[in-house]
RODO-2510 file (C-alpha; in nm, 4 decimals, decimal comma):
residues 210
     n   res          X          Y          Z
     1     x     0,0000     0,0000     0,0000
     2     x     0,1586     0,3396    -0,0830
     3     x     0,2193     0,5378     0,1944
     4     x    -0,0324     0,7809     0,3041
     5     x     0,0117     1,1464     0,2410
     6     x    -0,0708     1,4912     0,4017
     7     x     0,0005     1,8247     0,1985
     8     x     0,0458     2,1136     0,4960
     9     x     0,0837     2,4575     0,4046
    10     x    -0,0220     2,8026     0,5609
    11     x    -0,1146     3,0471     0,3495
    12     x    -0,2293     3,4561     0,3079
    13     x    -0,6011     3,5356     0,3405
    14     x    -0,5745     3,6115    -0,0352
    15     x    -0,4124     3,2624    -0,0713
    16     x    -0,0304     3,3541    -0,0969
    17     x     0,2611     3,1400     0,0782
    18     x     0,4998     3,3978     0,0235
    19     x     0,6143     3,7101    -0,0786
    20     x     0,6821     3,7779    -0,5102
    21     x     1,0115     3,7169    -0,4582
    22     x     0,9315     3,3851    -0,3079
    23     x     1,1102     3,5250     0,0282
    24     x     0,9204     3,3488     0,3923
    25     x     0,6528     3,5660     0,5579
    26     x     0,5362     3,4469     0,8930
    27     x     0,1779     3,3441     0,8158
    28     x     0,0852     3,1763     1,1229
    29     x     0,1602     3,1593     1,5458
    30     x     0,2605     2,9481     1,8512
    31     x    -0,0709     2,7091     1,7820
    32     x    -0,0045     2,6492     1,4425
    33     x     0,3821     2,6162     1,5056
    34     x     0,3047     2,3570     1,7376
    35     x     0,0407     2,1729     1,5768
    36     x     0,3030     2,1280     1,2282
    37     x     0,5690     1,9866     1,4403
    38     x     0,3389     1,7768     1,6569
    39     x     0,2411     1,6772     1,3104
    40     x     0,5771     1,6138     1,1858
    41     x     0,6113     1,3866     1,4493
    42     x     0,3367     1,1906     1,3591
    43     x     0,4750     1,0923     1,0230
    44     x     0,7424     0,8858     0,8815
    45     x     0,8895     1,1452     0,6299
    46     x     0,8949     1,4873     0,5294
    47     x     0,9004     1,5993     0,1572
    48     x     1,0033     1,9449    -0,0107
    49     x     1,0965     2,0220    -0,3110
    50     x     1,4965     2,1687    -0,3839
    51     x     1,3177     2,4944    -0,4098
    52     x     1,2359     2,5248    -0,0877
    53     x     1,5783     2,3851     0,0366
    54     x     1,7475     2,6900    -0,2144
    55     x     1,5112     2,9737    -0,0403
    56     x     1,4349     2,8552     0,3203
    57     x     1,6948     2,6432     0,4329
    58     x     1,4348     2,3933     0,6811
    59     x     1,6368     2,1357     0,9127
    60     x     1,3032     1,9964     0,9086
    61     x     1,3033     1,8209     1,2219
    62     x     1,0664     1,8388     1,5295
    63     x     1,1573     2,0808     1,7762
    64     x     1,1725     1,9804     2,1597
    65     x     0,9912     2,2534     2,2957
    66     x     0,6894     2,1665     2,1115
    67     x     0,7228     1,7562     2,1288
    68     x     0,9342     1,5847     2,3729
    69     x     1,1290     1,3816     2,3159
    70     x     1,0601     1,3950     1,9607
    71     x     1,0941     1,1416     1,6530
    72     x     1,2457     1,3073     1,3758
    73     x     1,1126     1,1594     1,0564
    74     x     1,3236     1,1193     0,7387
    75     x     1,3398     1,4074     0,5102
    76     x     1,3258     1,3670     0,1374
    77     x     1,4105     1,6095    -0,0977
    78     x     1,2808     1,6442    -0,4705
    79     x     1,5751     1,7528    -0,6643
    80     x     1,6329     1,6308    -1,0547
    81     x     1,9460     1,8118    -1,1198
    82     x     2,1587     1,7678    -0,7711
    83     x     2,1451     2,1466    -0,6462
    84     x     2,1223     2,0757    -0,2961
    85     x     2,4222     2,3047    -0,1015
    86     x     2,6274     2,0489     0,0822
    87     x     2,6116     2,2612     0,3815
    88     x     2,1894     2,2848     0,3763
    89     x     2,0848     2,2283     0,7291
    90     x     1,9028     1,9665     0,7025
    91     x     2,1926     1,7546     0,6617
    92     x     2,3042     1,8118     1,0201
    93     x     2,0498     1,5918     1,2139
    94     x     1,8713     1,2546     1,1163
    95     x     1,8135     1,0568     0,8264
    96     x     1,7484     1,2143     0,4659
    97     x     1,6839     1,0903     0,1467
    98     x     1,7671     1,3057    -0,1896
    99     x     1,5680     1,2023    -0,4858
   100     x     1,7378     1,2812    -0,8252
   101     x     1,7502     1,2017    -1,1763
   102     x     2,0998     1,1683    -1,2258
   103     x     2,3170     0,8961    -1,1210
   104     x     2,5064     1,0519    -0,8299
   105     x     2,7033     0,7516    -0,6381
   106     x     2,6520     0,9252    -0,2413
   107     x     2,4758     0,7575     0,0491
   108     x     2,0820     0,9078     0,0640
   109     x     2,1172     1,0106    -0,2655
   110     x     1,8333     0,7913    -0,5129
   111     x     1,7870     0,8144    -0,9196
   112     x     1,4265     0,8731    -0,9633
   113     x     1,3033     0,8623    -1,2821
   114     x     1,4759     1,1180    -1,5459
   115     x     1,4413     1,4480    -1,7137
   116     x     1,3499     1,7422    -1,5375
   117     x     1,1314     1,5874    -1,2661
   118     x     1,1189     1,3159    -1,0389
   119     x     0,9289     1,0313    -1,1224
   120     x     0,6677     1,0522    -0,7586
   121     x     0,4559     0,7019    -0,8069
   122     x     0,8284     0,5610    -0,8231
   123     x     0,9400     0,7404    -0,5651
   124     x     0,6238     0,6200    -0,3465
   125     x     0,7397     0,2581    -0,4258
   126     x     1,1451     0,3722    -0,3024
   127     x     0,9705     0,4787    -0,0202
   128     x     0,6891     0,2152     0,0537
   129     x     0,9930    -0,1062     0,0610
   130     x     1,1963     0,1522     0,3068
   131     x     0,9025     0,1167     0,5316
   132     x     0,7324     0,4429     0,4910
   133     x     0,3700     0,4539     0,5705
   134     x     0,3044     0,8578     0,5540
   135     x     0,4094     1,1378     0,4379
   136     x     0,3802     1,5230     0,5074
   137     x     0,4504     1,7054     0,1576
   138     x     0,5724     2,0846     0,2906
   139     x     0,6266     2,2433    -0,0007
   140     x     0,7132     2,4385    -0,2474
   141     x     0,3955     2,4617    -0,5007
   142     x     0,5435     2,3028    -0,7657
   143     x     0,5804     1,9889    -0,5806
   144     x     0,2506     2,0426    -0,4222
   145     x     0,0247     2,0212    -0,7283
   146     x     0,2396     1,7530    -0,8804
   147     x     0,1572     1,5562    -0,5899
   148     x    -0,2066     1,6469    -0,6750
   149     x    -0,1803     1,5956    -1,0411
   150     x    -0,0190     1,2587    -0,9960
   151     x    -0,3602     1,1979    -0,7174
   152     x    -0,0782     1,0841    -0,4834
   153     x    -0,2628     1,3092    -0,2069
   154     x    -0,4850     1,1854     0,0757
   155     x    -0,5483     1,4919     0,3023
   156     x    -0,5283     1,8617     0,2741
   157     x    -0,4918     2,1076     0,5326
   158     x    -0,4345     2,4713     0,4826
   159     x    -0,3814     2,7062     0,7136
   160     x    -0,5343     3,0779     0,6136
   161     x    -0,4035     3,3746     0,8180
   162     x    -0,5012     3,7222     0,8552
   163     x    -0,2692     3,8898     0,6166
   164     x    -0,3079     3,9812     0,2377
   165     x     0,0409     3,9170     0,0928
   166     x    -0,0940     4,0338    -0,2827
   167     x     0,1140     4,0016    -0,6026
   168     x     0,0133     3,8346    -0,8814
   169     x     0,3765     3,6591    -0,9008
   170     x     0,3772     3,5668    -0,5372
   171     x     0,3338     3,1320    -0,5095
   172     x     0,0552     2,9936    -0,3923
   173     x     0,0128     2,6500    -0,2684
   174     x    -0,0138     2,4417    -0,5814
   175     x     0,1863     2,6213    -0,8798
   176     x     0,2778     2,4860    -1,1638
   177     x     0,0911     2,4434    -1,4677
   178     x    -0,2301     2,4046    -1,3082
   179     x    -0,5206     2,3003    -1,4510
   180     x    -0,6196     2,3240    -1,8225
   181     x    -0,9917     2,2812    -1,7842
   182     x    -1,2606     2,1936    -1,5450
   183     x    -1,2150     1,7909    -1,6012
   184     x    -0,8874     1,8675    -1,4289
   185     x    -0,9773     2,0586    -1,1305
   186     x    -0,9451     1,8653    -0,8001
   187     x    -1,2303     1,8369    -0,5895
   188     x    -1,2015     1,8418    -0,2089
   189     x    -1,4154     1,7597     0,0973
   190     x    -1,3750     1,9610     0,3849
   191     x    -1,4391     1,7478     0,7316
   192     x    -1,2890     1,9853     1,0133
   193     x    -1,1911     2,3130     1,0839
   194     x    -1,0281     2,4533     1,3916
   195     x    -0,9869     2,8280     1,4838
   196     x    -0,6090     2,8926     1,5240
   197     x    -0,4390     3,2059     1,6350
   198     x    -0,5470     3,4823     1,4391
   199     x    -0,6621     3,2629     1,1273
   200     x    -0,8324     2,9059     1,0734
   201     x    -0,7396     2,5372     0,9682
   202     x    -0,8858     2,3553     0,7325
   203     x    -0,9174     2,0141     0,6863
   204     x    -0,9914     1,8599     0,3903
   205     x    -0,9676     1,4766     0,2207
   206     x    -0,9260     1,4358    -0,1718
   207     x    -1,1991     1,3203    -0,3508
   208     x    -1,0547     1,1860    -0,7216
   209     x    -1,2280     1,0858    -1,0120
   210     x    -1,1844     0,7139    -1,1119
***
């Protein structure tokens, strides 16, 4: 069975992740922060794409002072072309896993398919014989709607803050090339929301078309 996964993002009131230059702008609070890493620690891996690596920098780990004694799930990387800085951060601490398409002969580093993208439903199989039963997708929106596109995605939840970022080059949470008509769009079914902070979480599962 392929593992299970959870897109989480946070995003603007007028549904931005970011500012236009795709720099981080604190969208959320303490509740949120705490219920992402409780979440984190919930899972067996986190997933972002090199993008995010390139702009944020994440350890993406599970900080102690929200979980103790925390279980730091392996992080997995999307990156065809083998950009990742050998000094990115979240190298430092736990397992990680660096999905390419080139052959690059380094421990946690996998060929995935080729091109310009990695291939995800084989990546879901790499992932499903290491044991993996979920997965929390982070980001960036690229990798977000390919995970949708693919319908590789179980559950949705979005948190919307009280900001208006603006911009019609800022990200949202699924980029890419988006839909090209309505037979493409992907439906969701919202079953719980929660009032956190100064904003709201949303909850939703995908519903798919066979």
């Amino acid at each position: 069975m392929k593992p299970k996964v959870i897109v989480n993002v946070a995003m603007s009131a007028d549904g931005k992740i970011a500012l236009p230059d795709r720099s981080e702008v604190k969208i959320s609070g303490e509740e949120d922060f705490k219920r992402v890493h409780e979440l984190r620690n919930d899972v067996d891996a986190i997933l972002v794409g090199i993008g995010t690596v390139l702009a944020d920098d994440p350890k993406l780990t599970v900080k102690d002072r929200f979980v103790e004694n925390p279980e730091h799930p392996l992080k997995v990387v999307l990156d065809s072309k083998d950009r990742i800085p050998k000094d990115a951060k979240l190298f430092r601490e736990g397992d990680f896993l660096i999905a390419t398409t080139k052959k690059v002969d380094r421990d946690g580093w996998i060929k995935c398919g080729y091109g310009d993208k990695v291939d995800l439903s084989k990546l879901m199989n790499v992932l499903e014989d290491r044991g993996i039963e979920s997965i929390l997708v982070e980001g960036g929106g690229e990798v977000i709607y390919s995970f949708f596109k693919e319908k590789l995605v179980d559950e949705y939840y979005v948190f919307v803050g009280s900001v208006v970022i603006g911009g019609k080059n800022s990200p949202t949470p699924a980029d890419g090339i988006g839909s090209k008509d309505i037979d493409e769009i992907i439906r969701l079914k919202l079953y719980d929301h929660q009032d956190l902070d100064d904003g709201m979480l949303l909850k939703y599962r995908v519903e798919y078309d066979d």
